[in-house]
N, C-alpha and C positions, 0 to 999 in steps of 0.2 A: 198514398192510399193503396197502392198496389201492394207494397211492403207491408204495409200494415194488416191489409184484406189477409193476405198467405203466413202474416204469424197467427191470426186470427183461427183461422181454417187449419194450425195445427194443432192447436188445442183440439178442435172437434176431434182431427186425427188420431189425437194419441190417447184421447179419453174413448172412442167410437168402439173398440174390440170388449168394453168392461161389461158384466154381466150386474147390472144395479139394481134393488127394488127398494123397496123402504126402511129395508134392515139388510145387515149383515156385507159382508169383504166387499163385496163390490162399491158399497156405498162410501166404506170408510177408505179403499183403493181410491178412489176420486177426492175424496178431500183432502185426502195426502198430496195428492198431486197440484190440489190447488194450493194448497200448506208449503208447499215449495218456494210457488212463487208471490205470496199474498202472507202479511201476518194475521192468520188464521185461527182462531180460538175455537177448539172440537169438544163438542160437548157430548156427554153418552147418558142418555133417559132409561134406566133398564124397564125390561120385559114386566109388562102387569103394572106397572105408575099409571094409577088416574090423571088425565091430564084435560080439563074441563067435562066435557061429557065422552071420551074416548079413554079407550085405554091402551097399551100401548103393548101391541101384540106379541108375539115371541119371536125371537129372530129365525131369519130363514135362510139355510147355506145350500145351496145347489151347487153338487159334484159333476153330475151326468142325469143323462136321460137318452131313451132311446124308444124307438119302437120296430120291433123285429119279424122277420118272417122265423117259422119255425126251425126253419134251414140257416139261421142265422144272419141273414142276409137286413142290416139295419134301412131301411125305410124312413125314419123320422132321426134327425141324429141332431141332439143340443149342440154335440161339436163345430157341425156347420152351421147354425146361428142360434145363437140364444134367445130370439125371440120362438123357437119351439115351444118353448115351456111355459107352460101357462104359471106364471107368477103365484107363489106360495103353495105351489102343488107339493101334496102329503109323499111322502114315499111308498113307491108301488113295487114288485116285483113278483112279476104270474104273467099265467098265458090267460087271454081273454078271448071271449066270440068276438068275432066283428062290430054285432049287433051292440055289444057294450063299450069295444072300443069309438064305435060312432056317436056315443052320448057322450063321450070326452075330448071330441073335437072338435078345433073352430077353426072357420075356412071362412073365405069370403066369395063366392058365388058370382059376384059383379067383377071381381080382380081376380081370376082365379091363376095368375101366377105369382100372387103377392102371398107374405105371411102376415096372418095378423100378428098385434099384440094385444095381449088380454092377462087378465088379472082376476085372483080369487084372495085378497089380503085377507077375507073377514070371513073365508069359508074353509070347512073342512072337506075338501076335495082336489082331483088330480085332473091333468087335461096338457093337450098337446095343442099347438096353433102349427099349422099346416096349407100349402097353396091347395086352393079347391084341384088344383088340379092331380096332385098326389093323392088328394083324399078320395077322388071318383077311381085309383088307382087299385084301392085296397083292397082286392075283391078274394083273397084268402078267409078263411073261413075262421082261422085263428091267428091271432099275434101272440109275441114274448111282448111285454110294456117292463121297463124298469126305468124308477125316476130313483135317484142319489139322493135324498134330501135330507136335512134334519130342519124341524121343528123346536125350538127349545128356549127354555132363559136365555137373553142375550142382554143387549140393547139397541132403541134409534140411535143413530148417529145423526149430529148435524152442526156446522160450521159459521161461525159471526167474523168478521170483518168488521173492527172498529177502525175509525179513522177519525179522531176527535177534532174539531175544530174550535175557536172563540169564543162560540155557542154551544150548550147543552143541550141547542135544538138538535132535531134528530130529521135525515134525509136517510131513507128506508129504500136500498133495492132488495129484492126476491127474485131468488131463481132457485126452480127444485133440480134435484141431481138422481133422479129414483127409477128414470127410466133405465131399460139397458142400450143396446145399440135403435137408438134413436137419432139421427144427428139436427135433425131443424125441432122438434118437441124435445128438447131436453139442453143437448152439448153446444147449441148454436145461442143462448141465453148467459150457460156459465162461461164460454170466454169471453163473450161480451163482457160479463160482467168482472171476468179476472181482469181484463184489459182496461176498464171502467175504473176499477179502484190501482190498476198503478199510475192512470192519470192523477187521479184524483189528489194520489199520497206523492204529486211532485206539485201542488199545486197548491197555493194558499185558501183555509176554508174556513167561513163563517161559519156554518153548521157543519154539526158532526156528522158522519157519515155510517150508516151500519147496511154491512152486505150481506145476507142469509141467503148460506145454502143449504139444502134441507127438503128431506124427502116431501112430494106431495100430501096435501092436506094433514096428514097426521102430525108431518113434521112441523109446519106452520100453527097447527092448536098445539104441541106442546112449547112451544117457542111465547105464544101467547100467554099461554098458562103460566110459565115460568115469570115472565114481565110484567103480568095485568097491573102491576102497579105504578109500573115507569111508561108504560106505551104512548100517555099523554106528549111524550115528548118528541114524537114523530107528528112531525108538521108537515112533512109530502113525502108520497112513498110509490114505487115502482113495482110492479110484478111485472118479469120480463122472461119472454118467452117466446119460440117461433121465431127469431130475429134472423133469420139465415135463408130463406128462401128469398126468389126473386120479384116477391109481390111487394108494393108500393109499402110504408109503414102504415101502421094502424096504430088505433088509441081506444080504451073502455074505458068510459067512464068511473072516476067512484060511485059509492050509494048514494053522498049528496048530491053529485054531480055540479056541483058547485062553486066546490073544494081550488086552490090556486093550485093545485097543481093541475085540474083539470083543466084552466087557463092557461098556465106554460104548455101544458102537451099541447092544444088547441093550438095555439101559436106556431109552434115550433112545425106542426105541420101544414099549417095555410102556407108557412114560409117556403114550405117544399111543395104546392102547389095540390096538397092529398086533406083540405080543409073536410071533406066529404066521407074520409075515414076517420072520423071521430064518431065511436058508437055509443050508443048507452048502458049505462049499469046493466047488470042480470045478475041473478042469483043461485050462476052457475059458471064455468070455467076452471081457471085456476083458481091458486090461493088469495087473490084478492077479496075473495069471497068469503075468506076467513077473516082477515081482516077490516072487511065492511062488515062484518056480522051485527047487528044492531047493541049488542052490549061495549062492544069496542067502537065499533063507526068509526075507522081510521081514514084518513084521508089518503087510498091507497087505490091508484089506479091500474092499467094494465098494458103495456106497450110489447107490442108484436107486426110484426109484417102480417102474415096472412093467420088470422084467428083459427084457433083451434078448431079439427073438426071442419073447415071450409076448404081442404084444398085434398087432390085425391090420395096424396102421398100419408097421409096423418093415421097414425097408429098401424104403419105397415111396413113391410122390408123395404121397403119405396123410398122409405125417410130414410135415406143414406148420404153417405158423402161427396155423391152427385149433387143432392138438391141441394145441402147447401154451399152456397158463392161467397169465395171472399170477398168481393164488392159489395154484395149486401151484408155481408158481417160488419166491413167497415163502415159503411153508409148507417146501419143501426148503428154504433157508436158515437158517429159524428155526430148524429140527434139527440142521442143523450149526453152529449157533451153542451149542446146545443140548452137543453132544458137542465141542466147542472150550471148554466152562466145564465140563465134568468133568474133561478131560487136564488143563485149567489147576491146578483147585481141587484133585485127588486127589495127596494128601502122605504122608510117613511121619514118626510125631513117637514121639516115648518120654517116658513118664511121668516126671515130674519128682521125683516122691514114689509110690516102686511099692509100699511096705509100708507094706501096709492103704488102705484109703483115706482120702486124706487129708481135711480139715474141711470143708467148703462152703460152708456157713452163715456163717464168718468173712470169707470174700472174699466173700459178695453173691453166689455160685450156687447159695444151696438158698434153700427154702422156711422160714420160720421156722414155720409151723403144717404140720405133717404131712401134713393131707389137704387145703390149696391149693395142690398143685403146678401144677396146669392154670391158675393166676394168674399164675405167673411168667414175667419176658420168656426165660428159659432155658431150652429142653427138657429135664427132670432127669434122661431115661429116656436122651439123647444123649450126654448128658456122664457121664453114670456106661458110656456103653457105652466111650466112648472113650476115658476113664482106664483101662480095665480091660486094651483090646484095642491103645491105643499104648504096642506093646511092640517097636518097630523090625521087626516080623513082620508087619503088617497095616498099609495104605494110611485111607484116610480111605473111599474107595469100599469096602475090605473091609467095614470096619465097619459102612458102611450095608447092604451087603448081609446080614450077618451076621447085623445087628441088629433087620432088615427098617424103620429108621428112613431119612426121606428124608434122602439125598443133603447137601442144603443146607442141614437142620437140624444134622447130624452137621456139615459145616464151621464151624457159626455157634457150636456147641458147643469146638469143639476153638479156634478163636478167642478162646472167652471164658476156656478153658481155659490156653491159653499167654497172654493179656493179665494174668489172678494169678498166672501164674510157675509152674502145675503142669504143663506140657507144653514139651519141646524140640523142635526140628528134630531127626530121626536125621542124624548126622555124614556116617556113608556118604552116604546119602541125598542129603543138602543138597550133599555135595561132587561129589557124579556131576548134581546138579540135578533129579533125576526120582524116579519108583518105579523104574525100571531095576533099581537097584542091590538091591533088593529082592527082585525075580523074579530076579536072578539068583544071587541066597546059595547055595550049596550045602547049608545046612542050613536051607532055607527048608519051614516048615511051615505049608501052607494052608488054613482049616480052611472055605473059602467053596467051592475050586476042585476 
């Protein structure tokens, strides 16, 4: 874990100095980086593509920015951090009154040694983000303001991660890459996530795997836009983000809130004792929200430590490479490894012998003395739930909930179960590759849900 937490935390490292928004070098800088170590497929949407109901802006290159005394003496400098710049700010170069430079600043009043970040994607305007406490500083009567920018045809950039599996099912994580020097809103998600799929691609998989990185919200509708017709094939999906601070994990629900995957995350965190951070849908945050949008209704949750917007560090030069920890980079990880071996492990199988139950004792899974059960390498209490409950109508996950038996006893069971020949694959099932086909019986009867 230690080893792992500090490769983890170099990623944040080496991606943390990049200047990134939703277009242009800095964005496509970082998926090179991921492209290194990840096989990577980088897609470019140009400038002006309708992409559902968005369009997809013009790209933005930021050189410099500054704000000057008249004596030259620079006061605001992009150089020392790039969250100066207010996102998609037009090119300036004039001296202003005060009075005008104060309408194009943003400060924070409550933090007044922090710099915001802020953003104008969809506006034609310029602005600086500044600590309140420079900003009460400004008390010349005139400044120089010069922002570097271009404005112009480009295109979004944005990155897929296939990893195919047995199944054409589809396991969907999301992480955006559009901040700049952010490191728990942004860089603490993508090496989770780069780290996420090189487990992944050492590791046998029933379903296929797709990793999107991809600027916020725009970049997730034209990603949609492009697939509207394949998406059904995402059977549980991740928006991951925030993983890097020190707060306990959390879980958002989907929109149905229903969804198995919102049962695995559920799980996977009663198991670490944080059952009380499973929160509900909103129809606000990240891009899960794009992908729960009622035309699509993806089965697409949201996994974070401390939720956006909750903790004081969020959207300010606070969010650095102090807060976040490689212990909790790795600790996120181990949980989505954690909910990556339940989607894998949860099956639907049918009794091979449904009337009565069948002998045990003959194949070597009972006890031959009555009261040594607790002797044997078999849980008796697992495999009597799981002949009884695989009846094509119940998952391997039903069961354990059902049965309130763990998880991985109930799989170790149903293995020894179908190895003496008393359990199949359900046909359906096996032929769709998932529980899919499950959840969506018309006469499916739940008796967990």
């Amino acid at each position: 874990m230690p080893d792992l937490g500090r490769q983890l935390h170099e990623h944040v490292e080496a991606l943390f100095p990049i200047c990134r928004s939703i277009t242009g070098e800095g964005l496509r800088e970082t998926l090179r980086y991921i492209g290194r170590v990840l096989p990577l497929e980088v897609r470019e949407v140009p400038s002006g593509t309708r992409v559902l109901d968005w369009t997809v802006p013009p790209e933005w290159t930021i050189r410099g920015a500054f704000v000057a005394t008249l004596g030259g003496r620079r006061v605001v400098d992009f150089r020392r951090s790039n969250l100066h710049i207010l996102q998609y700010s037009m090119p300036v170069d004039r001296v202003v009154t005060r009075q005008e430079l104060a309408a194009h600043l943003y400060s924070l009043p409550d933090q007044p040694d922090l710099i915001p970040y802020r953003t104008a994607y969809y506006g034609d305007t310029w602005g600086f983000c500044v600590a309140d406490r420079d900003r009460q500083a400004l008390t010349d009567d005139s400044y120089h303001v010069r922002i570097d920018s271009t404005l112009a045809p480009g295109s979004l950039s944005y990155g897929e991660c296939i990893l195919p599996g047995s199944s054409s099912n589809e396991v969907l994580f999301s992480a955006h890459c559009c901040h700049p020097s952010l490191a728990n809103d942004n860089l603490s998600s993508i090496a989770v996530a780069i780290e996420l799929a090189r487990w992944l691609m050492r590791a046998p998989r029933r379903y296929s795997y797709r990793l999107l990185f991809m600027p916020g919200t725009i970049g997730a509708i034209a990603w949609l836009h492009a697939n509207r017709d394949c998406v059904h094939r995402v059977e549980h999906g991740l928006v991951l983000t925030c993983l890097g601070d020190p707060a306990p994990i959390s879980y958002k629900r989907t929109r149905s809130s229903n969804a198995a995957i919102d049962r695995y995350a559920a799980a996977a965190l009663r198991e670490e004792g944080h059952a009380h951070r499973v929160h509900p849908f909103m129809p606000i945050g990240y891009d899960e929200r794009q992908y729960c949008s009622p035309g699509f209704n993806l089965p697409v949750g949201c996994l974070m430590r401390s939720p956006g917007g909750t903790f004081p560090e969020y959207h300010t030069s606070a969010d650095n490479l102090d807060l976040v920890q490689p212990g909790a980079l790795a600790d996120s990880l181990r949980i989505l490894q954690r909910i990556v071996h339940l989607i894998e492990r949860d099956e639907v199988w049918r009794n091979a012998s449904p009337y009565g139950e069948p002998q045990l004792g003959r194949r070597g899974l009972y006890a031959p003395i009555g009261d040594e059960l607790s002797t044997q390498t078999y849980d008796q209490m697992s495999l009597l739930w799981v002949l009884n409950l695989s009846d094509g109508e119940h998952s391997l996950f039903d069961i354990a909930e059902r049965s309130g038996r763990p998880f991985d006893a109930v799989v170790a069971a149903a293995e020894a179960l179908a190895k003496a020949g008393l359990l199949q694959r359900d046909l359906l099932a096996e032929n769709d590759g998932s529980v899919a086909t499950l959840r969506r019986r018309p006469d499916r009867v739940d008796a967990v849900e």
